[in-house]
C-alpha positions as CSV (number, residue, x, y, z in Angstrom):
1,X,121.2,74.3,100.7
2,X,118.5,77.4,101.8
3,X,115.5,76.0,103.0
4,X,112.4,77.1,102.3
5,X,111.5,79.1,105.4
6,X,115.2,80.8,104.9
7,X,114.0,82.1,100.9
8,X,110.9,83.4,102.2
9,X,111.9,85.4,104.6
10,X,114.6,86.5,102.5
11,X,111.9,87.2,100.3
12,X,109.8,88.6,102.9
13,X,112.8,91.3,104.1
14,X,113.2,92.3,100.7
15,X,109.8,92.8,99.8
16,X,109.2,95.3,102.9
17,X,112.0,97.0,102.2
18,X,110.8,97.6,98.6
19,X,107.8,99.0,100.3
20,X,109.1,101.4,102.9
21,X,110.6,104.5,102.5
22,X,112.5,103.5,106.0
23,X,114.0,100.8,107.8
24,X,115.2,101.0,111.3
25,X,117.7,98.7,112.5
26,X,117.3,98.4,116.5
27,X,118.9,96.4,119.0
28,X,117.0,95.1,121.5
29,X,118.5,92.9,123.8
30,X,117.4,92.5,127.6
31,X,113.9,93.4,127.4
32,X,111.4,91.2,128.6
33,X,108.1,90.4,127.6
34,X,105.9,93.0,128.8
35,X,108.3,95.7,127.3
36,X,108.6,94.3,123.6
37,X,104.8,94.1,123.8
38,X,104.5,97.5,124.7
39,X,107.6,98.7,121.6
40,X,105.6,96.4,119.2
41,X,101.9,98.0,120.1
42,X,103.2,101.8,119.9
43,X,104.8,100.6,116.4
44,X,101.9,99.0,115.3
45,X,99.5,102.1,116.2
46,X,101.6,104.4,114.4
47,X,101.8,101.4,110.9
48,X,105.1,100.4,111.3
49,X,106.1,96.6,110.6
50,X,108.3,95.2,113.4
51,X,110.1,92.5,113.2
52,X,113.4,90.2,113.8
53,X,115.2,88.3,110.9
54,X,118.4,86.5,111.5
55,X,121.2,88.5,110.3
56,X,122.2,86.2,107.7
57,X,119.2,86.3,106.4
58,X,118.9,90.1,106.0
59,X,122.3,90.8,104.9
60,X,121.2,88.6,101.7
61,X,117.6,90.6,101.2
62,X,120.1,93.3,101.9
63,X,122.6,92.2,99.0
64,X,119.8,92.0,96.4
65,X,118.9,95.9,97.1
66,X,121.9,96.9,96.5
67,X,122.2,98.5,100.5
68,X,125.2,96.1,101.4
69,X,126.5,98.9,103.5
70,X,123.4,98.6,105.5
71,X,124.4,95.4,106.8
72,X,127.4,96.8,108.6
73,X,125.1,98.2,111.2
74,X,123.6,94.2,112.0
75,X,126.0,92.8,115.1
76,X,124.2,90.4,117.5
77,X,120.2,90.2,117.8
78,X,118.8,92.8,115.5
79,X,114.9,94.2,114.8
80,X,114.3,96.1,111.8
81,X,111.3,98.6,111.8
82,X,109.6,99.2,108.8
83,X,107.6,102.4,107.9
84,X,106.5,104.6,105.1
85,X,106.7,107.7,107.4
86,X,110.3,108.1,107.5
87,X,110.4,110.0,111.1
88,X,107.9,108.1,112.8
89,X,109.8,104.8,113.6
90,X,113.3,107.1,114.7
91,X,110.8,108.9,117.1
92,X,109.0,105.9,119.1
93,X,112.2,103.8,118.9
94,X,114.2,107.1,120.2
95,X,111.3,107.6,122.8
96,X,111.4,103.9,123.8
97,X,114.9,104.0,124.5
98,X,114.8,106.5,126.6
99,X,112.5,104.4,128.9
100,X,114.5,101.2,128.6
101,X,117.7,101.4,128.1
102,X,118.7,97.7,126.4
103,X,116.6,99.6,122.9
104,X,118.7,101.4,120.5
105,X,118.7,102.3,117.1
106,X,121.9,100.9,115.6
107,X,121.1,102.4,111.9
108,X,119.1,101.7,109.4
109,X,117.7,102.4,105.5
110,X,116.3,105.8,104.2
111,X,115.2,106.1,100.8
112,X,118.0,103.1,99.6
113,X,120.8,105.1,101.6
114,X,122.4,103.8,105.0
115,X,121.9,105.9,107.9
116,X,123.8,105.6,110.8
117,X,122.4,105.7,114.5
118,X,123.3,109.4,114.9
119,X,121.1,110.2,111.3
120,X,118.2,108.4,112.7
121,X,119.2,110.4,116.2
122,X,118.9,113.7,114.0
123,X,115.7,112.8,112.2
124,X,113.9,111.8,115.4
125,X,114.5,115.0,117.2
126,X,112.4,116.8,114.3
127,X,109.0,118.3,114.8
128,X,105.8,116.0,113.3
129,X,105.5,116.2,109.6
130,X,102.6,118.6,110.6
131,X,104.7,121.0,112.5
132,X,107.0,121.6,109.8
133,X,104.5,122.5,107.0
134,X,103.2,124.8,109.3
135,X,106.5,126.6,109.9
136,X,106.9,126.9,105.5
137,X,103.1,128.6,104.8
138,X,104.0,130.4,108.1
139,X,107.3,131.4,106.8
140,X,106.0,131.8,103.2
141,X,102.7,133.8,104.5
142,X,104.5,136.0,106.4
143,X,105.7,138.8,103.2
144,X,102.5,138.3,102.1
145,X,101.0,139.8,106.0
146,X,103.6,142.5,105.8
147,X,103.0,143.6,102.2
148,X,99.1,143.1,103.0
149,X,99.7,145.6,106.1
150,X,101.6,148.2,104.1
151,X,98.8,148.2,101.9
152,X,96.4,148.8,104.4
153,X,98.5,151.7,106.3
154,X,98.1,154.3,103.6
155,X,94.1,154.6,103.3
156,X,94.0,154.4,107.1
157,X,96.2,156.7,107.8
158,X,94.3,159.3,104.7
159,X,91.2,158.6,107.2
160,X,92.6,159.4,110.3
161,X,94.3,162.6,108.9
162,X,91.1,163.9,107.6
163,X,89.3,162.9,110.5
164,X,91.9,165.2,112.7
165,X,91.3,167.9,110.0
166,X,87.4,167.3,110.4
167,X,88.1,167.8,114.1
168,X,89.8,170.8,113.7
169,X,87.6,172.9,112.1
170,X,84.6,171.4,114.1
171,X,86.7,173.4,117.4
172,X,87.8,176.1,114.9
173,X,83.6,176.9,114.5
């Protein structure tokens, strides 16, 4: 018989991930204190829920999204970040791990789909959000420079051939 505390966070899980258009699965096993103070605050600065549910627990908030191939990535003690930015959580749990070496991302949800740890890998090494719609206008601007300069060329170039011709009857006289 589920107690009550069992159906709410059941509830809880399922709610958040509902609400997220990721959700990181990390193990974290072997940090102390201080460290999973420090993963939690950099989480929390960038808005991304953090937080540990029993496995049991979110295989079922699991089952009732219909991601039951998510819960294959859940062995031992398992955090699940939650985030609406979908690279933001890969990123500081990626950068984290590389400065302790007992966190690692172990897969996770993106947008209803499983991801394994080598998806998340992929999506962490990508620039900011930012970045990247700065490289399509660039991208996309760039005909419009050329064509803008080609444009440009022809009048110049009438003015710099009259000006020769200007200068050549000025020496002429």
């Amino acid at each position: 018989m589920p107690t009550q505390q069992k159906i709410d966070a059941v509830a809880e899980m399922t709610q958040r991930l509902e609400g997220c258009q990721i959700a990181v699965a990390a193990k974290y096993v072997g940090i102390n204190v201080a460290q999973a103070s420090e993963l939690r605050n950099r989480l929390r600065a960038a808005g991304i829920e953090f937080k540990v549910y029993k496995n049991t627990l979110a295989r079922r908030a699991l089952r009732s999204q219909g991601m039951e191939a998510a819960a294959d990535f859940m062995e031992g003690p398992t955090a699940w970040a939650f985030s609406k930015d979908p690279v933001a959580p890969a990123k500081i749990l990626k950068e984290f791990g590389k400065e302790v070496q007992f966190v690692s991302m172990v897969g996770g949800v993106l947008e209803g789909k499983p991801v394994t740890a080598a998806q998340l890998d992929a999506l962490a090494s990508l620039p900011p959000r930012e970045q990247l719609i700065a490289q399509v206008v660039g991208t996309m601007a760039m005909p419009l420079r050329n064509a803008v300069g080609v444009l440009a060329a022809l009048p110049r170039n009438l003015v710099n051939v009259l000006d020769q011709i200007r200068q050549q009857k000025e020496q002429a006289a």
